[in-house]
N, C-alpha and C positions, 0 to 999 in steps of 0.2 A: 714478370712482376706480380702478376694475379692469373687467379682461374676464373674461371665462369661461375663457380658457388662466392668466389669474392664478388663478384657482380651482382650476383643474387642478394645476398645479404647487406652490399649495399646501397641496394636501392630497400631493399626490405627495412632499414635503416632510416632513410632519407623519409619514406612514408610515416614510422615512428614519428622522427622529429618535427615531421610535420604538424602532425595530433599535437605534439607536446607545444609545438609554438602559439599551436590555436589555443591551447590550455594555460600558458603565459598570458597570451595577451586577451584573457578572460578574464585573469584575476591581477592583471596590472592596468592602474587605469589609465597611466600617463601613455602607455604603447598603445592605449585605446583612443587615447586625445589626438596622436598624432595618424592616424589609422595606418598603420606599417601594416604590411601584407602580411600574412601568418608564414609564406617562406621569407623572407625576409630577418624573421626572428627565429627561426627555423634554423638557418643558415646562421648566424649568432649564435646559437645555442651549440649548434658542433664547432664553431671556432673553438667559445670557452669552454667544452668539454675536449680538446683536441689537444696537442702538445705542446703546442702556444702557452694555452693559458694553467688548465688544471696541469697537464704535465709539469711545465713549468716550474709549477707552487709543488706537486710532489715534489720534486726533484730537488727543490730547494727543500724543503722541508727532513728531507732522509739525508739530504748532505751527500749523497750520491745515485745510480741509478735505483728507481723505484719501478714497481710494478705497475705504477701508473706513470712514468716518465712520458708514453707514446700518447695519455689519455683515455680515452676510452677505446678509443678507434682505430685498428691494426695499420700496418703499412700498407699493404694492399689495398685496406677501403680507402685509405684518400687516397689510394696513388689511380683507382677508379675513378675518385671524388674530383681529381686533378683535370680528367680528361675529358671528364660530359659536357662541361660546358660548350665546350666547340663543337660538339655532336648536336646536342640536344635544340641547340641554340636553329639550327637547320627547319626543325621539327618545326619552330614557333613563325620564323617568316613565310617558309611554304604554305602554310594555313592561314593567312592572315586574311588573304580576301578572297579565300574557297568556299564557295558558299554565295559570294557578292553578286549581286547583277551589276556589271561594271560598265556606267553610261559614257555614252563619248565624250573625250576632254572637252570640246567644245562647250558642253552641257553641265560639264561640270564647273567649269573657269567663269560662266555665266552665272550659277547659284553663289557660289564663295572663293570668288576673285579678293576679297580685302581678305579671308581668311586666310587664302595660300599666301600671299604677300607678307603676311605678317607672320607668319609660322616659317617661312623661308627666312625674315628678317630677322626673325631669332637665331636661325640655327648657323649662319652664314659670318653672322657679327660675332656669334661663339667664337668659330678660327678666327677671324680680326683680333680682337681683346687678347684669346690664346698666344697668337702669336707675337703682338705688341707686346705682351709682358715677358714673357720668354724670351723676347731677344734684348729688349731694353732692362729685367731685372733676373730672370731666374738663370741663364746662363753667364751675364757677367759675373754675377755672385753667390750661385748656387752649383754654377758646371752643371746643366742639368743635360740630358739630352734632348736633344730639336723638336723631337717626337711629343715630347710633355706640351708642346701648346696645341696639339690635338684633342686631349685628355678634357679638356670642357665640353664639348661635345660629343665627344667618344662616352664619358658620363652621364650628361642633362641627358642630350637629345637620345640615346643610343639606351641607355640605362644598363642595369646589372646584366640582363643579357647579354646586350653589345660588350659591353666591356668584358666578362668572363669571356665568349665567344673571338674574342678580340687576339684573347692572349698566348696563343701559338705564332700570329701574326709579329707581335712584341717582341718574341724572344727572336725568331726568325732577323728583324732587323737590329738585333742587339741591344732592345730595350727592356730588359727580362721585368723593372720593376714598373712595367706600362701596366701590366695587368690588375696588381697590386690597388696602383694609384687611382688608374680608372674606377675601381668598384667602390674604393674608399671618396672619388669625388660622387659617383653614382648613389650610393647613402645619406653623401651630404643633401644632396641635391634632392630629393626624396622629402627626408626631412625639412629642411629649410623651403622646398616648397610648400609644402602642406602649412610651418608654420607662417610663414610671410602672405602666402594667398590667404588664408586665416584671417590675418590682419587687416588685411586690404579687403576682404569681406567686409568685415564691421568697417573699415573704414567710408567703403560705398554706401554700405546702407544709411550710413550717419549722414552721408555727405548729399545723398539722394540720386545718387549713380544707381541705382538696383531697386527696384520695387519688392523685391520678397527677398527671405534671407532664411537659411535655417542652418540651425547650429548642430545639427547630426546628422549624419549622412549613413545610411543603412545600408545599403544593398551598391556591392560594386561588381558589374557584370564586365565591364570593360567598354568598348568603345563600344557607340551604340549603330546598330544595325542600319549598313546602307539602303535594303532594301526593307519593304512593306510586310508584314504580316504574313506568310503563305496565304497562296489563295486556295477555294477546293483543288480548284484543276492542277496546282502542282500537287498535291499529295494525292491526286486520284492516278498522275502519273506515274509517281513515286511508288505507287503500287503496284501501277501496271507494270515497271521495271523489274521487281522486286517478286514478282509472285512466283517464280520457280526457282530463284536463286537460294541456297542452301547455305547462306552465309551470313552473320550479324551485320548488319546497318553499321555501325564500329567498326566492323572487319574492312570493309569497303570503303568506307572513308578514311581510314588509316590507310590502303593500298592509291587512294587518288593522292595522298598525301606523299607517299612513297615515289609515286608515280611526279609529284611537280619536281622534289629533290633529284629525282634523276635528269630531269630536261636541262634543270639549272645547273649541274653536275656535266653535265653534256656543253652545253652554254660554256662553261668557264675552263673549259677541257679545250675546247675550238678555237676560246680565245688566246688564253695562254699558246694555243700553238700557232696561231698566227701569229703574235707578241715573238716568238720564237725564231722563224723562218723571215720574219721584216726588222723593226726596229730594235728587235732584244738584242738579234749579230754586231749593234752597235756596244751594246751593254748595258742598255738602256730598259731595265727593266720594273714593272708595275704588277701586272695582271698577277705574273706568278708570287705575289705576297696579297692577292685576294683571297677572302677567304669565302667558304661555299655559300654561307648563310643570303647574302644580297641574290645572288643569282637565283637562291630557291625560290626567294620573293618573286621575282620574274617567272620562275616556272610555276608557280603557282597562279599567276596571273593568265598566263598561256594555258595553262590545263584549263582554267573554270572558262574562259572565250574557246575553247575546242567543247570543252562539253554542253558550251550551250549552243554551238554550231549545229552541233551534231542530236540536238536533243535530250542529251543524259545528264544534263543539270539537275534536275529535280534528285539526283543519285546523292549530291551533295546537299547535308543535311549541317544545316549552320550552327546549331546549337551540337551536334559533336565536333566540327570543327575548333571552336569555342575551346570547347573539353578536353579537345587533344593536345590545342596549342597551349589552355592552363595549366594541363600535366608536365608540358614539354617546359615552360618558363619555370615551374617550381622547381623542378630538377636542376636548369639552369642557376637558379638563385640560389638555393642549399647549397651546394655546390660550390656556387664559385667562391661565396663568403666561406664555407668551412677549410677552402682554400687558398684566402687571404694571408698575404705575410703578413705579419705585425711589424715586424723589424724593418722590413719596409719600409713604410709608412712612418716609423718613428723615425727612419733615418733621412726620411725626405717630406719633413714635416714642414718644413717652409714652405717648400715646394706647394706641396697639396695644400696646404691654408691659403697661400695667394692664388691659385688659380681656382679654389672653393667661392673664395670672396668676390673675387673677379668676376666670375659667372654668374653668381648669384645677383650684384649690382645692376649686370648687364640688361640681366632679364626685367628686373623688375623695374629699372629706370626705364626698357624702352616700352614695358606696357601703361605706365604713367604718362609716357610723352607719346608715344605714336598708334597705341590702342583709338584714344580719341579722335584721334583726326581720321585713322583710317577707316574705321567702321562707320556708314551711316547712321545706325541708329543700334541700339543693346551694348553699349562697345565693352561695357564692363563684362557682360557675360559671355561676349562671346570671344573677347580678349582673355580673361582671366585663364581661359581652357588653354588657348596655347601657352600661357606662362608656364603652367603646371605641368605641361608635358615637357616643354623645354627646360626643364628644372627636375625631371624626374622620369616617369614614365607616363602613357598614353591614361592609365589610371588615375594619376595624380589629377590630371587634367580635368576627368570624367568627375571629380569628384569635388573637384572647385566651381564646375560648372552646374554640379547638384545643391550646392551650398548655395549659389546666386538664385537661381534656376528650376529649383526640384521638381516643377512641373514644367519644364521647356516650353514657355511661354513665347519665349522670345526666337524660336528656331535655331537658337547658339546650338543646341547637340548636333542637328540634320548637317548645317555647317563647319563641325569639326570632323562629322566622318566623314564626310565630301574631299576634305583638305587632304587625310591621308594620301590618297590616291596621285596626287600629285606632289607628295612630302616623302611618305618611304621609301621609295625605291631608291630613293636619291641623298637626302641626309637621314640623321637618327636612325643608323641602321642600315643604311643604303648604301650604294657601289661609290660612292664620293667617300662616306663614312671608311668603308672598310680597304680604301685604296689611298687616304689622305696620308699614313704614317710611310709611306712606300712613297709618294709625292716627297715629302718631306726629305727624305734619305738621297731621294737621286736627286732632285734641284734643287734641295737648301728651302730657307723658311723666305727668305724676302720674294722670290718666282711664288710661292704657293700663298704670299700674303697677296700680291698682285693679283692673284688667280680668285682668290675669295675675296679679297674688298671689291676687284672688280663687278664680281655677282652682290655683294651686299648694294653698291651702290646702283646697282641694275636695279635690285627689287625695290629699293629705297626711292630711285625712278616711279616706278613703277604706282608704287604706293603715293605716292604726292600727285600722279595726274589722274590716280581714282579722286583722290582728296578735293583735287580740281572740279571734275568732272562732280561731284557731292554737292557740292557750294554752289555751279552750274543749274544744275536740278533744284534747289532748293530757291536759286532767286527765280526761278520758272514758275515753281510752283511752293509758294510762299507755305500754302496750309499744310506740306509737309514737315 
C-alpha cells in the first residue's frame, strides 16, 4: 500500500499542518476563544484538504474526475494517515507516568479520596446514560449497534486518542463506524467543555463559588507534575549516570519508552494466552480485542518502580517524557481527524447528537449536584477540573482549573494529578475502556449495564459516606 518515503513525507506532512494550524488559530479568533489544540485544527485542515471535502467540491465542479478528486493528499499518505493512530497512541500511555515518583495508593487515597470518587463518578455514569439510551432510544429507532453506548466515554473520558486508537478494535468487532463516531463525540466534547466550564466560571464567580477568576488562560503544559521540582542530588546523579554514555538524553528516554511498550506488549501477549488455553476453549473471549495502548500504561508504571529500585530514575527526565508523549498525541490527533469519515457521521447523525447531548448533561448536571457535597472545601475548582476532562481531555481540565485557579491556591491541581493514578489505568483510556466494546459483544448491554451501575453506585456509596464523614468533622469542629 505504501513505501517507507510515503511514511516519510507523511509525517513530513503532518509537521507542516501543524505549523499551518498554529497559523490558523493565530489569526482566527473564535478558535482562539475556544482554545482547540493547534492538532486538533491541524487534523481539520487535512480533512478539508482531503477527498472529503476539497476533492469533493473538485469533482463536483469538473462534472467528473479532477486532479484534485483525491485532494491534496495521495493514497498512500492517508492510507499511513489511517494506521498511526493505533501505533502512536502506544507512545502517549507508556510515557504518562515516566518520570513520576509513584507514592503508595494508601497515601494517595488519603490526599484526594473525594477527588477519585468523583472523577470515577463521571466516568462510570458515562456507560449508565450510554447504555440506557441505547437500549431504550438509539436501537429501537436507529438500529444502531450495542457498541454505540460505549462511545460517551470512549470520547469524553478517553478523547481523540482513545477513540483513533480505539478503531482497529471497532472494526475487529463489526463496528467499522465506532471510530468515526467516537472522534466526532470526542470534538464535541472538547468544545462544549471548554464552552459550558466557560459559563459555569462566570457563573461561580457571580455566584461567589471561586474567589479569582481569569478570562485567559496562556500556557497549557498539560497535567501538572506529581512530583516537586528536581532536587540538586537528582541531577548530580543524573550525571553521574550519564558521564560516559555517548548517547542524547532523547535517545534514552525514547529507548525506556520503548522498553515500557514491550513489558505491556508482553503483559497482554500472557494474557491473551491464558484467555486462550481457560475460558476462550468456551468461546468466551475479551482480552484478544484489547488493544496494546492500556497495558503500555501498565508497563510504564512497571518500568519507572524498577528504575527507581534499582537506582536509574534520575535516567528519566520528565520534561522529555512530556515532549515525547506531545509528539506522539499530535500525530495521534492529525491523524485520526484527517481520517474521519464524514459520511459517517452524516449517516448516523442522530445517533451522535443524542449521545453528544447525553454526555454533555450528564457531566455537568452531576458537577452542579454532587461536586458540592463532595469536596470539603474549593469544590468549584477542584470539581470543575474533572468536568473538563470528562468532557474532553486531561487539558481541557488543566485549563478550567487555570481559569478558577491560576495561581493554585486552593490545591485543586496537586489533587487532580494525584486522581490520575488511580483513574487511568482503569477508565479514560484504560483496560475497562479498551475491553468494554468486547464486554458488550459477548454479554449484551443489560450484564455490562449491571456491571457499571453496579461500580457507579459503589462510588456513589462511596462519595456520600465521605459527605457523612464532612458534616462529622465539621459539627466537631464548628470554626472549620
Amino acid at each position: 500500500m505504501f513505501t517507507l518515503r510515503d511514511v516519510f513525507f507523511a509525517f513530513i506532512l503532518i509537521a507542516l499542518l501543524v505549523l499551518a494550524g498554529r497559523y490558523v488559530k493565530q489569526k482566527i479568533h473564535w478558535i482562539q476563544r475556544l482554545y482547540l489544540p493547534e492538532s486538533i485544527v491541524a487534523g481539520v485542515l487535512a480533512l478539508l484538504l482531503g477527498p472529503q471535502v476539497l476533492g469533493a467540491i473538485a469533482t463536483a465542479i469538473s462534472g467528473g474526475t479532477s486532479i484534485l478528486s483525491d485532494g491534496l493528499f495521495s493514497e498512500p499518505i492517508r492510507a499511513v494517515w489511517s494506521q498511526s493512530p493505533g501505533i502512536f497512541i502506544n507512545i502517549v500511555f507508556a510515557a504518562l507516568f515516566l518520570g513520576e515518583a509513584i507514592p503508595r495508593p494508601k497515601d494517595i487515597w488519603t490526599k484526594t479520596a473525594p477527588q477519585v470518587i468523583f472523577g470515577q463518578t463521571l466516568a462510570w455514569g458515562q456507560y449508565v446514560v450510554g447504555i440506557l439510551v441505547t437500549l431504550l432510544i438509539l436501537m429501537p429507532i436507529f438500529g444502531v449497534n450495542p457498541i454505540a453506548a460505549c462511545l460517551i466515554e470512549i470520547g469524553f473520558e478517553g478523547g481523540h486518542g482513545t477513540a483513533g486508537g480505539m478503531a482497529e478494535t471497532f472494526t475487529e468487532l463489526g463496528f467499522e463506524a465506532g471510530a468515526d463516531l467516537a472522534l466526532g463525540i470526542a470534538t464535541v466534547g472538547i468544545v462544549g467543555g471548554i464552552i459550558a466550564g466557560t459559563a459555569l466560571a462566570d457563573w461561580g464567580r457571580r455566584k461567589g463559588h471561586v474567589t479569582s477568576f481569569q478570562k485567559a488562560v496562556e500556557d497549557l503544559d498539560g497535567v501538572p507534575e506529581l512530583t516537586e521540582t528536581e532536587s540538586p542530588e537528582v541531577r548530580r546523579r543524573r550525571a553521574q549516570l550519564m558521564r560516559n554514555l555517548l548517547i542524547d538524553p532523547l535517545s534514552i528516554n525514547f529507548g525506556i519508552v520503548g522498553a515500557a511498550i514491550v513489558i505491556g506488549w508482553l503483559i497482554l501477549e500472557a494474557l491473551v494466552w491464558v484467555e486462550s488455553v481457560t475460558w476462550g476453549q468456551t468461546g468466551f473471549e475479551v482480552l484478544s480485542y484489547v488493544p496494546l495502548f492500556p497495558m503500555a500504561l501498565i508497563g510504564g508504571i512497571i518500568v519507572q518502580l524498577v528504575m527507581e529500585r534499582l537506582g536509574l530514575a534520575p535516567l528519566i527526565i520528565r520534561s522529555l517524557m512530556s515532549n515525547i508523549a506531545g509528539l506522539a498525541l499530535d500525530v495521534v490527533v492529525v491523524t485520526a481527524l484527517a481520517s474521519i469519515s464524514l459520511s459517517v457521521i452524516g449517516s448516523n447523525l442522530g445517533v451522535f447528537t443524542i449521545l453528544s447531548v447525553v454526555g454533555i448533561a450528564w457531566n455537568v448536571l452531576m458537577f452542579l449536584y454532587f461536586a458540592p457535597r463532595i469536596f470539603p472545601s474549593h469544590w468549584f475548582e477542584k470539581g470543575i477540573g474533572d468536568m473538563g476532562q470528562s468532557m474532553g481531555v486531561t487539558a481541557t481540565g488543566i485549563l478550567l482549573l487555570r481559569m478558577v485557579d491560576p495561581e493554585n491556591r486552593t490545591g485543586a491541581f496537586e489533587s487532580f494529578a494525584y486522581k490520575q493514578l488511580f483513574f487511568e489505568p482503569i477508565v479514560g483510556g484504560g483496560l475497562f475502556t479498551a475491553a468494554a466494546p468486547a464486554l458488550v459483544i459477548r454479554f449484551g448491554l443489560v450484564p455490562v449495564l449491571l456491571l457499571t451501575g453496579g461500580l457507579l453506585v459503589f462510588w456513589l456509596a462511596m462519595g456520600f459516606l465521605i459527605i457523612r464523614q464532612n458534616k462529622q468533622q465539621r459539627r466537631r469542629s464548628p470554626s472549620l
